[in-house]
C-alpha positions as MATLAB code, in Angstrom:
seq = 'XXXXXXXXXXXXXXXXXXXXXXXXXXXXXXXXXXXXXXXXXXXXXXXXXXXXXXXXXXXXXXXXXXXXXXXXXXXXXXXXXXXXXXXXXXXXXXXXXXXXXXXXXXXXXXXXXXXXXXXXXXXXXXXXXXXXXXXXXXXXXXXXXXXXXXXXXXXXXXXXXXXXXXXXXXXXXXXXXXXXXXXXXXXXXXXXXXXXXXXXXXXXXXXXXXXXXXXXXXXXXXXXXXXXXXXXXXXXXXXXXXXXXXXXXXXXXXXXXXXXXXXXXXXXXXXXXXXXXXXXXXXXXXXXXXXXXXXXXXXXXXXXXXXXXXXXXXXXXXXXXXXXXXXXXXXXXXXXXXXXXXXXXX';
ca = [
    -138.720  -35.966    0.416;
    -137.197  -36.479    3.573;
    -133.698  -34.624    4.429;
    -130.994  -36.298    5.910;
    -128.728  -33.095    7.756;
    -125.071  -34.481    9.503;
    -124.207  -33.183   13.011;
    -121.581  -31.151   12.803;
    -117.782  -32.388   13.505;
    -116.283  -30.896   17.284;
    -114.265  -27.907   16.537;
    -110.024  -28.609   17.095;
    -108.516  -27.433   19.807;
    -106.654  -23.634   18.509;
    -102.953  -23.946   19.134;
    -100.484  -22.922   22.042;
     -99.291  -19.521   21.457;
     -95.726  -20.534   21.666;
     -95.830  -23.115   19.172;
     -95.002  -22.153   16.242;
     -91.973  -20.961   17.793;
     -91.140  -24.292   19.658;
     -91.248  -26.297   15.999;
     -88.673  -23.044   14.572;
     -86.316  -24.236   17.166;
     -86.815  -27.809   16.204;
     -86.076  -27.544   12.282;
     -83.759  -24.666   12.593;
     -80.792  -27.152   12.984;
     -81.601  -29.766   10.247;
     -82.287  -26.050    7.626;
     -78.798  -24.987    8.672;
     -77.472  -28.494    7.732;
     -79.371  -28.895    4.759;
     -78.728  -25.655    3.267;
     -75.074  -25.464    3.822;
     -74.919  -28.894    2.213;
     -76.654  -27.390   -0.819;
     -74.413  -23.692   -0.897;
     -71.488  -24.278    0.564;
     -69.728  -28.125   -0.288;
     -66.908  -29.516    0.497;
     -64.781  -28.969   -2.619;
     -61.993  -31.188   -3.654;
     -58.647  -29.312   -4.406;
     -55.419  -30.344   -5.880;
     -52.062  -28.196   -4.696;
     -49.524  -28.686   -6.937;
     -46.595  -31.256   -5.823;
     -44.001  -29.170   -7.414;
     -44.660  -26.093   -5.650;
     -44.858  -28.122   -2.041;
     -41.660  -30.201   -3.129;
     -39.968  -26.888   -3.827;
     -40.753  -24.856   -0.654;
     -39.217  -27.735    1.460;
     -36.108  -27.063   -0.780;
     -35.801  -23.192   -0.540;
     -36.109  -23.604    3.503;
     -33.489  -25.936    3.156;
     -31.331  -23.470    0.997;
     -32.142  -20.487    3.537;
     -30.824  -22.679    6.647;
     -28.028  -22.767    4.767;
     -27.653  -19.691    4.219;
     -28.112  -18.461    7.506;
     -25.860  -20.901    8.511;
     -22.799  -19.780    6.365;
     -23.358  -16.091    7.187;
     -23.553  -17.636   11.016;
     -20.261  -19.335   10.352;
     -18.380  -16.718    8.902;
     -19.012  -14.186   12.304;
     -16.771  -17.335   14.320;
     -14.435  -17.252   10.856;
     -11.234  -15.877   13.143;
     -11.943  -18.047   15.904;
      -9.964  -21.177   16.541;
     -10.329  -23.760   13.657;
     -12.827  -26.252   14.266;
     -14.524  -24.967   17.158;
     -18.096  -25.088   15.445;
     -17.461  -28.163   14.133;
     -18.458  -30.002   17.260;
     -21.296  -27.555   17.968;
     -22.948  -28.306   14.525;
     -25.714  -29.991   15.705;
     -26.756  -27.380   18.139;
     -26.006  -24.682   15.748;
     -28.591  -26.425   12.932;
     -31.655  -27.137   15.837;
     -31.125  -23.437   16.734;
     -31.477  -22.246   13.033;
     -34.440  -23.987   12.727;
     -35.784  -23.085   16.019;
     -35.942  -19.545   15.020;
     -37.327  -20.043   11.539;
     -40.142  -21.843   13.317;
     -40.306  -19.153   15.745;
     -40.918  -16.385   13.865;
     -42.792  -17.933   11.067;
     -45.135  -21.179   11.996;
     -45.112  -19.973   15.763;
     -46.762  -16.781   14.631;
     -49.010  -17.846   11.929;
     -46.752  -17.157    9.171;
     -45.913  -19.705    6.357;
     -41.517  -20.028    6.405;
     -39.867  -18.275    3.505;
     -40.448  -21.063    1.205;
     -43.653  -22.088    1.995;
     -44.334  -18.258    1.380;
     -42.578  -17.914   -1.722;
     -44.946  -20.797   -3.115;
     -48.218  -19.042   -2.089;
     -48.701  -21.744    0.650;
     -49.696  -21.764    4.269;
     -50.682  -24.525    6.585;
     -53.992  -25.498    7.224;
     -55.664  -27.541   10.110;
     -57.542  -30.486    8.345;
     -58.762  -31.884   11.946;
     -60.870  -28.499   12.064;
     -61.924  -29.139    8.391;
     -63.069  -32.640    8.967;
     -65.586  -31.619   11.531;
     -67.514  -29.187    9.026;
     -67.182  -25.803    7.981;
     -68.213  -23.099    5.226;
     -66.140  -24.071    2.490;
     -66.724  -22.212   -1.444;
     -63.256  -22.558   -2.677;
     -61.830  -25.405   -1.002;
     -58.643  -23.230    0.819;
     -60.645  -21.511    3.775;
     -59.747  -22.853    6.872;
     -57.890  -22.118   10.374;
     -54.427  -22.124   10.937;
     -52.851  -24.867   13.081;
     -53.532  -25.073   16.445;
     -51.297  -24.472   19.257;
     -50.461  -28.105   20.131;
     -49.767  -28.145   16.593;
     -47.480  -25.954   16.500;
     -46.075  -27.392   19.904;
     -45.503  -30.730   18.072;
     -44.250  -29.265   15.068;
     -41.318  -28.028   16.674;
     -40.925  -30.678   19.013;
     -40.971  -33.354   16.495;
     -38.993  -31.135   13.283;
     -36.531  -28.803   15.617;
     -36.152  -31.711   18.989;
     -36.204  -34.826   16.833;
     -33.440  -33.960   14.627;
     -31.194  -32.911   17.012;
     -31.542  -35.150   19.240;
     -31.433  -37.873   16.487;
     -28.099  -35.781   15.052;
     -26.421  -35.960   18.747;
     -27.524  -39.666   19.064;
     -25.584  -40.885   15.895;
     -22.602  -39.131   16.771;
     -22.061  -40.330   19.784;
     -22.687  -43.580   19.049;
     -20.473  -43.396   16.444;
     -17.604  -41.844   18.240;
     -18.061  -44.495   20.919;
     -18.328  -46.866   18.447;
     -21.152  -49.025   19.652;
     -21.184  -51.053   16.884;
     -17.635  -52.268   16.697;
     -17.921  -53.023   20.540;
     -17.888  -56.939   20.952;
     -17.209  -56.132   24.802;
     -20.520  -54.698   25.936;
     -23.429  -56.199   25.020;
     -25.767  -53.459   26.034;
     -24.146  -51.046   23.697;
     -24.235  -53.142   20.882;
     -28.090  -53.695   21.550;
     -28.810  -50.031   21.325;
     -26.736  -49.964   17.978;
     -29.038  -52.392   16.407;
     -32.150  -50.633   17.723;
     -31.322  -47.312   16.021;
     -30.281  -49.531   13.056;
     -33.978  -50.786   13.015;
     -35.644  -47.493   14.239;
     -33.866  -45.634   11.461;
     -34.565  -48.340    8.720;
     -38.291  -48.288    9.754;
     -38.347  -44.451    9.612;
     -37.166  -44.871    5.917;
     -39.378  -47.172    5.290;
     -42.221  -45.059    6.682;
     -41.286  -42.071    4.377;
     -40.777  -43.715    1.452;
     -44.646  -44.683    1.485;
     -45.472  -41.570    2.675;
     -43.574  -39.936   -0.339;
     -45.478  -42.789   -2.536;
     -48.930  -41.845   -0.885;
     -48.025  -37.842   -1.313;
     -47.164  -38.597   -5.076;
     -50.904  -39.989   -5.545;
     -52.893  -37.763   -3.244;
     -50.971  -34.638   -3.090;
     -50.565  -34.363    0.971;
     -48.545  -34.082    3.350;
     -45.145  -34.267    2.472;
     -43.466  -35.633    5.271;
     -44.718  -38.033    8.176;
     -44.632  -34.935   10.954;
     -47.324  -33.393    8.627;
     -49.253  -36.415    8.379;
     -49.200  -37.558   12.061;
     -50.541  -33.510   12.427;
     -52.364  -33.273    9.880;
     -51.112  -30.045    8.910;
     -52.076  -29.821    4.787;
     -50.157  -27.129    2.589;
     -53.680  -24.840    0.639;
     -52.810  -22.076   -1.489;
     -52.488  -18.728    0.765;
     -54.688  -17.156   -2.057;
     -56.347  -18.921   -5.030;
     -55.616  -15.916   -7.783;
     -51.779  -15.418   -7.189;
     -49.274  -17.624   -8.434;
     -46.015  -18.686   -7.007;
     -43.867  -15.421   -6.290;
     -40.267  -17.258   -7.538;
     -39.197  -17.621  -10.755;
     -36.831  -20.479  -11.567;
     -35.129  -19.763  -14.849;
     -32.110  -18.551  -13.257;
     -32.169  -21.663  -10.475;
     -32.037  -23.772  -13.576;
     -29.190  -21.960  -15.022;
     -27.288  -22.907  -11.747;
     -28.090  -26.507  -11.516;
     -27.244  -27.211  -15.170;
     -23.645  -24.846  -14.275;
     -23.091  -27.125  -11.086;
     -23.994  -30.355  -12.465;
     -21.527  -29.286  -15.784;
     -18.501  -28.530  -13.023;
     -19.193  -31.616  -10.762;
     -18.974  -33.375  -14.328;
     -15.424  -31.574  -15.234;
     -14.121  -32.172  -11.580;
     -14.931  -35.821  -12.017;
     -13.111  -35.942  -14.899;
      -9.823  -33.949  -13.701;
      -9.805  -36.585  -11.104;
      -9.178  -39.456  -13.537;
      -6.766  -37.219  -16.121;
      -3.216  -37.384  -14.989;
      -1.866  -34.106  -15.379;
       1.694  -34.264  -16.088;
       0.268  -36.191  -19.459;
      -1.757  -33.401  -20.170;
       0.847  -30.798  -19.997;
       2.998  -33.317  -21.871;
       0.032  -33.556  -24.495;
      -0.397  -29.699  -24.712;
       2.903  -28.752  -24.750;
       3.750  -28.640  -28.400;
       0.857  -26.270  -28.788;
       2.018  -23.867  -26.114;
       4.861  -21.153  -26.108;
       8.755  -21.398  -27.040;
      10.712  -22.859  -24.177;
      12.731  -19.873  -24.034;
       9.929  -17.145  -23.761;
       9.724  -17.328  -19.908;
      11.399  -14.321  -18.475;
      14.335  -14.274  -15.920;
      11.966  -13.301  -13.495;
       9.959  -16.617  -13.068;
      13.056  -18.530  -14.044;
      14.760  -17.315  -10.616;
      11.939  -18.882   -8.448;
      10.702  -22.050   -7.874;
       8.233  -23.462  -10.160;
       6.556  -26.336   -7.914;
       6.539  -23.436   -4.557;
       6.719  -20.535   -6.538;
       9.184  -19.001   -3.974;
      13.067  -17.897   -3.859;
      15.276  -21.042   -3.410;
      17.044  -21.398   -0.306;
      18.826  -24.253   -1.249;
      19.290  -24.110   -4.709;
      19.259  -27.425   -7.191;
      19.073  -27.407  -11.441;
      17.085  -30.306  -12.438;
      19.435  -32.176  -15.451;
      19.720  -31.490  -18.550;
      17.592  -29.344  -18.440;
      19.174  -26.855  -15.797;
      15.854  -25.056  -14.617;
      16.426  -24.158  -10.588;
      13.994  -25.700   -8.021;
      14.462  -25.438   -4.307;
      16.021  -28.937   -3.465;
      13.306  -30.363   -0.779;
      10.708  -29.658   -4.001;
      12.627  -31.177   -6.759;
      14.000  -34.352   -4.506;
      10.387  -35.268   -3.471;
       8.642  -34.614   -6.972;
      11.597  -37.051   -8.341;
      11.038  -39.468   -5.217;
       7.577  -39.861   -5.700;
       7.063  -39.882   -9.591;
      10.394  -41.773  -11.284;
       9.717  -40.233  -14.622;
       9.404  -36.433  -13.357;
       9.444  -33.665  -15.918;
      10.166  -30.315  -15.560;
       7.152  -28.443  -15.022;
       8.762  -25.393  -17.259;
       9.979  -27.607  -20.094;
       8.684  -31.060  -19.665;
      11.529  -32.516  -20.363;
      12.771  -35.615  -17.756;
      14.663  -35.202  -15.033;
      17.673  -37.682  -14.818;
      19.842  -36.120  -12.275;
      19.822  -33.062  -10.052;
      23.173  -30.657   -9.312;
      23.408  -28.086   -6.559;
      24.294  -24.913   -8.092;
      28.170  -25.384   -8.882;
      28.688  -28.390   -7.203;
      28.784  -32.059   -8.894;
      25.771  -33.978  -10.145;
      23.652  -35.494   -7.764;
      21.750  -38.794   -9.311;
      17.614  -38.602   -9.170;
      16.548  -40.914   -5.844;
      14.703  -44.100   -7.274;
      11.390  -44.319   -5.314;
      11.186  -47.553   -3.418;
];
């Protein structure tokens, strides 16, 4: 039986020494990317609208506050003088909450008080290790920059624009064209800006970011500051205050549109005996609540008044009553002298 033996095949060629290091450097980029996109996603969070809608609101109550305790240091100054410094006096409020809060890489007090802080979602676009969906830088320099440019600059310079426009009156002027031109521009700008944040407040309802359009042109997102702690504010007694103010707007509305000589008409059967006030308020004035100079009795009644009081109550209202009886007045008489008819208003 014949045998049939096969040559045998060339040996390979053994490797490069360095090659097995050569291919690590060559997959070590596409392992990092595949791993991190297995153990570490992206993850989708939601940050409450409430919370974000109510920091904007505290800031706004501590610039007010500020600005009242600022106010009250210039209280014995002239009258008025701040007045025309308002706008400068708001930008610089706000300059130094930005200063000492964003500036730094602190949240301001309300952003704080809602367990927020600003996050750079440029720098989260590009990639990152993300496990709870809140890591994530800070904002940027230029960011910042912007911020204040934009929030602090804007406004005021906005502010300053308006009122001098309106004090000049650009759009009453028929005379100069140019004036009235730049009226209507700032008509439009301002219109479009409205526009522009109402569908930013629309898009913010649906999505949950950025409130305003300086956030979204930044893209500076509010995250929770830390996932396990809620918001450090509690708002049962702010809701005790806004149902208290919203009850005494409702009663000051309402005084408006009650006359009140009808109501002390109304309630004066239920109230004391004529005769129960004591010498002592009958011998001053009851509309000035002073000594009378000039001393007039209203008729029939006979209560004294200072005559400047009593002559304009009974000019302006032709069916005045006493404001210690309620009875009409029909005549007024200096104090023993003759009867003096009421003035009819014309």
């Amino acid at each position: 039986m014949m045998s049939i033996r096969s040559n045998p095949s060339p040996a390979a060629p053994p490797p490069q020494e360095d090659a097995w290091t050569t291919s690590h450097q060559r997959l070590l980029p596409h392992w990092h990317s595949v791993s991190l996109s297995h153990q570490h996603p992206t993850l989708p969070i939601s940050i409450s609208r409430v919370n974000q809608f109510d920091a904007a609101r505290l800031d706004i109550e501590m610039s007010a506050m500020l600005k009242e305790q600022l106010v009250n240091v210039f209280s014995l100054m002239k009258p008025g003088m701040l007045f025309q410094y308002e706008a400068e006096l708001d930008a610089f409020l706000e300059f130094l909450i930005w200063r000492f809060s964003i500036w730094v890489d602190k949240p301001t007090p309300g952003i704080a008080l809602m367990n927020l802080r600003y996050r750079d979602e440029c720098a989260m676009a590009l990639g990152g290790n993300v496990r709870s969906g809140l890591e994530g830088p800070g904002l940027t320099v230029a960011q910042k920059m912007w911020y204040c440019i934009a929030a602090v600059g804007g406004q005021y310079v906005w502010a300053r624009l308006q009122s001098f426009s309106a004090f000049r009156r650009w759009g009453d002027s028929e005379q100069r064209p140019l004036a009235r031109r730049v009226w209507g521009l700032m008509q439009r700008i301002e219109g479009l800006y409205k526009a522009a944040s109402f569908g930013n407040l629309l898009i913010f309802l649906f999505t949950g970011r950025y409130r305003n359009l300086i956030e979204r042109a930044l893209r500076a997102r509010l995250v929770y500051a830390s996932p396990n702690m809620n918001r450090a504010v509690s708002f049962e007694y702010m809701n005790r205050q806004l149902v208290w103010n919203e009850f005494s707007e409702m009663l000051l509305l309402l005084l408006l549109l009650l006359n009140s000589s009808t109501v002390k008409s109304f309630l004066h059967p239920f109230s004391k005996d004529k005769s129960s006030t004591s010498k002592e308020d009958d011998s001053i004035c009851p509309i000035c609540r002073a000594s009378p100079t000039l001393t007039y009795l209203a008729l029939p009644c006979q209560h004294r008044y200072c005559y400047y009081c009593l002559r304009t109550r009974c000019a302006a209202v032709p069916s005045f009553r006493c404001s210690r009886c309620s009875e009409t007045v029909v005549a007024m008489q200096q104090h023993g002298s003759v009867v003096e008819h009421k003035p009819h208003s014309q």
